[in-house]
C-alpha positions in Angstrom: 16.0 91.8 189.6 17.3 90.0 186.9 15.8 86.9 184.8 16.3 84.2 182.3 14.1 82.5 180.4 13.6 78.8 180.4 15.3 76.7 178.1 11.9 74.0 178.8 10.2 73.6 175.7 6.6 74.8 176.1 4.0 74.1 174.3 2.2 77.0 172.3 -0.6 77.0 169.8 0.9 76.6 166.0 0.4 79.8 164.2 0.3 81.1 160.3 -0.5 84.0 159.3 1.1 86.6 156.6 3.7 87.6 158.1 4.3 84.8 161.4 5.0 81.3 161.9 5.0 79.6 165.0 5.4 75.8 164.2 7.4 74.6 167.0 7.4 74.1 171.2 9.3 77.4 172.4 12.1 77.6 172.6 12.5 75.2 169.5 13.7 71.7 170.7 16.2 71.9 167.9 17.8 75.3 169.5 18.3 73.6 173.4 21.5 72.4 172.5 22.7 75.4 171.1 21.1 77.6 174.1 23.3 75.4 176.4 26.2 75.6 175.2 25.9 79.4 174.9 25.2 78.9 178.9 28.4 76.9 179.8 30.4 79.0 177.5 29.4 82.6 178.0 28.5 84.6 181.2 25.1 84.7 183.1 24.8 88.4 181.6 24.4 87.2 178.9 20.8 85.3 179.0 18.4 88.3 179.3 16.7 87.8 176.1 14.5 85.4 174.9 15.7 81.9 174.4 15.1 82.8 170.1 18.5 81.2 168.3 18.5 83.6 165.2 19.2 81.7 161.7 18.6 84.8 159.6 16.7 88.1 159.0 14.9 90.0 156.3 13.9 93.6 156.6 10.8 92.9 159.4 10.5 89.7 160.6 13.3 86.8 162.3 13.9 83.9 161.3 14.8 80.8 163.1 16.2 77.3 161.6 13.1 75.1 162.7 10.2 76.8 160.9 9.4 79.6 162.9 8.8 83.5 161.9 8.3 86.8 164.0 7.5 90.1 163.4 10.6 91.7 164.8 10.0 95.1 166.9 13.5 94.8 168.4 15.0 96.1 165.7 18.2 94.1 167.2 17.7 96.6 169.9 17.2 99.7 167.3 19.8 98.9 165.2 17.8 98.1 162.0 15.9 101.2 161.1 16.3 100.2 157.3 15.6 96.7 157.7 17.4 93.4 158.5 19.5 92.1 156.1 18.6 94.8 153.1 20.3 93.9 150.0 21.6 97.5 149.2 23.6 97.4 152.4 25.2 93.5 152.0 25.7 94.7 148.7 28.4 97.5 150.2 29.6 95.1 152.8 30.9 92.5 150.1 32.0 94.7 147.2 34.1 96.2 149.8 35.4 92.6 151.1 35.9 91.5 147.9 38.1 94.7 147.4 40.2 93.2 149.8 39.8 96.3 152.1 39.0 95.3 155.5 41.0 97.4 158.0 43.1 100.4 157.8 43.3 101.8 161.5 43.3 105.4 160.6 45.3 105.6 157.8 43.3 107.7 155.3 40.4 106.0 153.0 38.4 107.3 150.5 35.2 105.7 152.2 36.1 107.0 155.3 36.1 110.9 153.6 32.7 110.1 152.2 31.2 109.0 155.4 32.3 111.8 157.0 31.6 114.6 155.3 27.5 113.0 154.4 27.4 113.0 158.6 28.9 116.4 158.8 26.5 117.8 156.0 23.4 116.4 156.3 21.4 117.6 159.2 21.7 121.4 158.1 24.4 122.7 160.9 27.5 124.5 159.9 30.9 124.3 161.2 31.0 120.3 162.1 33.4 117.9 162.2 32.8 113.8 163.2 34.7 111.7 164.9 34.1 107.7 163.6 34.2 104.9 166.3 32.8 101.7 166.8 30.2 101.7 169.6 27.8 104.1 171.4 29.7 104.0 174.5 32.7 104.8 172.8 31.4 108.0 171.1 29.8 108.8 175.0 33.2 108.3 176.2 34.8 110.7 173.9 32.2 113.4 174.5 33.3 113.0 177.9 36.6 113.7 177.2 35.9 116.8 175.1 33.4 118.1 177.6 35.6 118.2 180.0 38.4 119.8 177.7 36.5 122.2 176.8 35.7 123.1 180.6 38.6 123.3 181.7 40.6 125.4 178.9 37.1 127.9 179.6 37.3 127.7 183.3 40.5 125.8 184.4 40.2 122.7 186.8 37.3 122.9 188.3 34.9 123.2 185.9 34.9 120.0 185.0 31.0 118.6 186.2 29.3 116.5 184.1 25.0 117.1 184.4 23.2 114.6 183.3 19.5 112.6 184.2 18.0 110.0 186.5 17.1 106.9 184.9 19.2 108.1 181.7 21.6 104.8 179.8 24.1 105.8 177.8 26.3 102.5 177.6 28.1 99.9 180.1 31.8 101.3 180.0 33.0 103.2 183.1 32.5 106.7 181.8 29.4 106.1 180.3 27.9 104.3 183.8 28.5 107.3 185.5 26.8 109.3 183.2 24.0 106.9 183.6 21.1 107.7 185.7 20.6 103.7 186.6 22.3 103.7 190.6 22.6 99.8 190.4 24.5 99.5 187.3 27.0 101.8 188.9 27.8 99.2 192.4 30.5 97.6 190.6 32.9 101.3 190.6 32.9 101.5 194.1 34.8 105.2 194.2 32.5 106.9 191.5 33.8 110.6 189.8 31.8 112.9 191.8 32.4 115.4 188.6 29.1 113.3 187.2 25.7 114.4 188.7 22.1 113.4 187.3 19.1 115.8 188.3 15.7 114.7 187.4 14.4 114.0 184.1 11.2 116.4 183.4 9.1 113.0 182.0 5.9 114.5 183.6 5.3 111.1 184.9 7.2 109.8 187.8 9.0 113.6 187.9 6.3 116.0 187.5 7.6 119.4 188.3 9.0 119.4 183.7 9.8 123.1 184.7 13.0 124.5 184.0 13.2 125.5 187.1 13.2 122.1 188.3 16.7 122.0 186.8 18.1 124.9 188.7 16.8 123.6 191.8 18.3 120.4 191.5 22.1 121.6 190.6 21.6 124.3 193.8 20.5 121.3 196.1 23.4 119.0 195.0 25.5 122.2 195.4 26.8 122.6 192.0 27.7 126.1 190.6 26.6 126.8 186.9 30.0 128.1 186.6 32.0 124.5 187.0 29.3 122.5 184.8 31.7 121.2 181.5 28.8 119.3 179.9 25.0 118.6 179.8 24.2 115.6 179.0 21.2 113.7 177.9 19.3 111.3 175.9 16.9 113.0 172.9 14.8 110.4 174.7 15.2 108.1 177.6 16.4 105.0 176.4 14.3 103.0 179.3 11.3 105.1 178.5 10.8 106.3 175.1 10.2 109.8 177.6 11.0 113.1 175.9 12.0 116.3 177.7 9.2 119.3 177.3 10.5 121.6 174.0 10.4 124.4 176.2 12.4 123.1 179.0 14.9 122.4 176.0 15.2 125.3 174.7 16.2 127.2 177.9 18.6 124.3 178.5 20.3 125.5 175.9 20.8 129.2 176.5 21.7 127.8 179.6 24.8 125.8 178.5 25.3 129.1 176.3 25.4 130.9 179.0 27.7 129.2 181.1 30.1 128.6 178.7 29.0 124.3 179.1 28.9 122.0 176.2 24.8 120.9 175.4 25.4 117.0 174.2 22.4 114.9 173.2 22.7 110.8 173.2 21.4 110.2 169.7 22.5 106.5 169.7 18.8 105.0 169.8 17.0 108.0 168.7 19.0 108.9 165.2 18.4 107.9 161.6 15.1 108.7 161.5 14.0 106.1 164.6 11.7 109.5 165.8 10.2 110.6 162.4 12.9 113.2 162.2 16.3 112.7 161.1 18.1 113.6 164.5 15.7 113.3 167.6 16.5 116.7 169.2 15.1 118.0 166.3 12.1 117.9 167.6 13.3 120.7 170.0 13.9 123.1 167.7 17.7 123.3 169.0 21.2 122.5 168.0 23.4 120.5 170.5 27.3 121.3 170.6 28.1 117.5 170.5 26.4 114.3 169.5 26.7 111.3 169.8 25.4 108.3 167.2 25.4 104.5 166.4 23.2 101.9 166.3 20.9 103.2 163.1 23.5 104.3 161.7 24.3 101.8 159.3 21.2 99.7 160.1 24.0 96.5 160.3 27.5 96.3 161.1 29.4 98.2 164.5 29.9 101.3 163.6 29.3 104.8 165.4 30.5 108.5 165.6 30.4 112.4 167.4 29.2 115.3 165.7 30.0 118.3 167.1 31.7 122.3 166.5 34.7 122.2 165.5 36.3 124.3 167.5 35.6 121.1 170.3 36.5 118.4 168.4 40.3 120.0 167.2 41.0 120.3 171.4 43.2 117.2 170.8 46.3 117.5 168.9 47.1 115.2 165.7 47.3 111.4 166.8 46.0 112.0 170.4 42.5 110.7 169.9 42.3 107.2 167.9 40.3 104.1 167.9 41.7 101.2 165.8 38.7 100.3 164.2 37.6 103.9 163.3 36.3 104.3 160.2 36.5 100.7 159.6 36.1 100.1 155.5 33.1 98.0 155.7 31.1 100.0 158.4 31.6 102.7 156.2 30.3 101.1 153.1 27.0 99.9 155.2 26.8 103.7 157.0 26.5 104.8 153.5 24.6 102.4 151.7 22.3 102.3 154.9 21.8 106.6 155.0 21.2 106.1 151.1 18.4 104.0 151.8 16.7 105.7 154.3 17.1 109.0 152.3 15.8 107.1 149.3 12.7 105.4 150.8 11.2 108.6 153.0 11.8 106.2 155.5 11.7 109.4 158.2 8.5 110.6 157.1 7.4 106.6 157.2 8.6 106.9 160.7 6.8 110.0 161.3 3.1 108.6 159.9 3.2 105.2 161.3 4.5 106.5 165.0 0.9 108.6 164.9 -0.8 104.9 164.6 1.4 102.7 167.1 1.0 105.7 169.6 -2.7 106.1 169.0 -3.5 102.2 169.2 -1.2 102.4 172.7 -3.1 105.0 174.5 -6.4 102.9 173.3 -5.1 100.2 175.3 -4.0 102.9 178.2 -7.5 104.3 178.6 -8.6 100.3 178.9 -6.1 99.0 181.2 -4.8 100.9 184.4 -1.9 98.8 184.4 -0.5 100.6 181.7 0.8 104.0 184.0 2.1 105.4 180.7 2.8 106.0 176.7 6.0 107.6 175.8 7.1 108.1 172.4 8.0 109.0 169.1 8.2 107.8 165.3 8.3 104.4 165.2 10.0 103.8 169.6 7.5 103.7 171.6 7.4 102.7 175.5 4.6 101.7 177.8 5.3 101.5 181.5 3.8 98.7 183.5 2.4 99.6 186.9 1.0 98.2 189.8 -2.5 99.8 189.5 -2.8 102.6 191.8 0.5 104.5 191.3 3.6 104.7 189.3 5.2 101.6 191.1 6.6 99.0 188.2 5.6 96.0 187.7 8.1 94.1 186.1 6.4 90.7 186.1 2.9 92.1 183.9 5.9 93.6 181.7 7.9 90.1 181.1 4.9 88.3 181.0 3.1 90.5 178.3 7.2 90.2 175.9 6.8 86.2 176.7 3.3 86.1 175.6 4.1 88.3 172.7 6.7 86.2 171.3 4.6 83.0 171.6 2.2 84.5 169.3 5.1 85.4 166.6 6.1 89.0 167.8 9.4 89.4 169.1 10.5 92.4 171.6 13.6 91.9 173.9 13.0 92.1 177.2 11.8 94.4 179.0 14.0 97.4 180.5 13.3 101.0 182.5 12.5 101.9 185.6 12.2 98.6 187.8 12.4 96.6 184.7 8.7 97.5 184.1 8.8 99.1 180.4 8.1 97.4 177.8 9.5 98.9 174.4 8.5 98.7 170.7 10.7 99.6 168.2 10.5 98.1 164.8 12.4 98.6 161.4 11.2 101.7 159.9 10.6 99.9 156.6 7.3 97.7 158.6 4.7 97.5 156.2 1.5 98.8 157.5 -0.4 95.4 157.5 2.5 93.9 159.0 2.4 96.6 161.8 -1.6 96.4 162.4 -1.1 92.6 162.6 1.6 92.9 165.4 -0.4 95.4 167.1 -3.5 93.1 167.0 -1.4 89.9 168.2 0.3 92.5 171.1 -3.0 93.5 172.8 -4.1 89.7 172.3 -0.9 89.4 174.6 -1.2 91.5 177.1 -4.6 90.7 177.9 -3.3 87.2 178.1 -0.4 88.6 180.6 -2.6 90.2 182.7 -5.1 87.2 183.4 -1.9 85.3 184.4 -0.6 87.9 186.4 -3.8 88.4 188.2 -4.4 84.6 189.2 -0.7 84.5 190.1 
């Protein structure tokens, strides 16, 4: 079900610490007018998150214009892996306005060429080519398209079945939704593609057969032949989850697709750029994918996103036949680059990597305290926990809106939360957190959610 957020002032206690400031009512008096005219201008959909009227951003924290300060673990929904606002990256942005370069279609730039070849080059795999667009659905879209290319010049019309997971989100476009593993979001189609099928994801939590086996099953009970699958695909992790697939399970997924002559594509829009404490997420696998997609972290900033794949499968298209006008858009580019150089520059992977081992290790402390939290799910610096009724895997989404709520009273701001039932509640802050800063956020979020639970309980 749905929510919003009241746009009633309430009154919280006043808070200053190193890195937070709460010195106003929430939402901040001054912000109401702004909040309604964002309500009797823009659609309902639009008021899921919390009632917070960004004025700025630096690195970790967000900023408002009335005094108060967060600790961001939003990341502007994993966006900012380098850091709000980092000066390397505005840097790029405005030399490259100031160049008086802002849009070129895809008429050839020089920015574009250096972009493109770093993302073709830098994860070690031979033989790629990448595509630039502007959002993660986009690049789903287009893998789409190329699966089912590829399918059908392999094995003619009817091998064009898309696999891909319950409870999987890879973007709100039609294509994309059908890939999804999220039934409601999918109402609105009416006639959906029954070339898209999702099996279960091996999460060994609410599925617990994470055998491979589990995966034949599942295409022989929905009646699909190996021989007409185009295209597996799935997130590195589940974006509602922060769930990971067994490496084993993985691994024979991909001699699999080898095997049948299907295209393996992993949904590297949340996971990429580090977000896992590797560079690409399936690289915790130990496999290659055929395609990929990316965005988000990619340039930490501005829209900008892209497949990677073989490059036999990305030339199926002849010259002209797959565009996007703001491909390689000049100052995207500048910020991909500036924003890659950064996290190549600052280890900020293997700072991902070490300070994942501490947010994971203070989350299944609270786990073992609280049966409320049904599971941990994780990597690097994205984590999930899944709020349950206690008892069973059944979500409780008002323990897991309560806890973000309480959280961003006390100057630690999540967006709301998403998964299963609504009951997840996700933590994903810039890579570049400072240890103290993460410790404190971690102290202030169990402070929270012992504050969500009394409510929740009385209620």
């Amino acid at each position: 079900m749905a929510r919003e957020y009241s746009l009633v002032p309430r009154k919280v206690a006043r808070i200053e610490s190193k890195y937070r400031k709460i010195s106003t009512d929430l939402p901040a008096p001054g912000s109401v007018p702004i909040l309604e005219k964002l309500h009797a201008f823009e659609p309902v959909a639009m008021r899921g998150q919390p009632p917070i009227v960004w004025d700025r951003a630096d690195n970790f924290q967000v900023f408002d214009a009335w005094g108060n300060c967060w600790i961001d673990w939003s990341s502007g929904v994993l966006i900012t892996n380098a850091g709000h606002g980092r000066q390397e990256i505005v840097d790029a942005i405005v030399a490259t306005a100031q160049h008086q370069l802002l849009t070129t279609y895809c008429f050839p730039t020089e920015l574009r060429m250096k972009l493109v070849e770093k993302l073709a080059t830098m994860f070690g795999e031979d033989d790629r080519k990448v595509f630039l667009l502007t959002t993660g659905s986009e690049a789903v879209e287009c893998a789409i398209k190329l699966c089912r290319s590829y399918g059908q010049r392999a094995g003619g019309r009817a091998k064009n079945i898309i696999i891909s997971f319950d409870k999987a989100f890879h973007g709100r476009t039609l294509g994309s939704q059908q890939a999804g593993g999220i039934p409601v979001l999918k109402e609105w189609i009416g006639h959906l593609d029954p070339g898209f099928v999702q099996v279960p994801f091996p999460d060994g939590f609410r599925t617990r057969d994470v055998s491979f086996d589990g995966f034949l099953r599942a295409l022989e009970e929905a009646g699909v032949p190996g021989r007409n699958v185009a295209g597996v695909m799935l997130e590195t992790y589940q974006g509602g989850s922060a769930s990971f697939a067994p490496v084993e399970y993985m691994q024979q997924l991909r001699k699999w697709c080898t095997g049948h002559e299907a295209l393996l594509v992993c949904d590297e829009v949340q996971a990429g750029f580090g977000r896992t404490g590797k560079l690409a997420g399936y690289q915790h696998y130990g496999i290659v994918p055929d395609l990929s997609t990316w965005g988000k972290g990619i340039s930490s900033s501005l829209p900008i996103s892209c497949v990677i794949g073989r490059a036999d499968v990305m030339d199926l298209h002849p010259a002209g036949s797959m565009t996007s006008t703001h491909t390689g858009n000049p100052l995207c580019c500048a910020a991909a680059l500036a924003n890659i150089e950064l996290i190549e520059r600052e280890g900020l992977v293997e700072r991902a990597a070490r300070l994942g081992e501490v947010l994971l290790s203070r989350l299944r402390a609270m786990q073992a305290k609280h049966p409320q939290i049904g599971c941990v799910d994780g990597k690097g610096l994205v984590a999930a926990i899944a709020c349950v009724k206690p008892g069973g895997t059944e979500p409780d989404p008002d323990l897991a809106w309560t806890a973000v709520q309480e959280a961003l009273f006390r100057g630690v701001l999540m967006f709301s939360p998403v998964g299963f039932g609504g009951g997840a509640i996700k933590i994903c802050p810039p890579l570049s957190i400072p240890d103290d800063a993460l410790a404190e956020s971690l102290d202030v979020f169990e402070e929270a959610f012992a504050a969500a639970l009394a409510q929740c309980e009385v209620a």
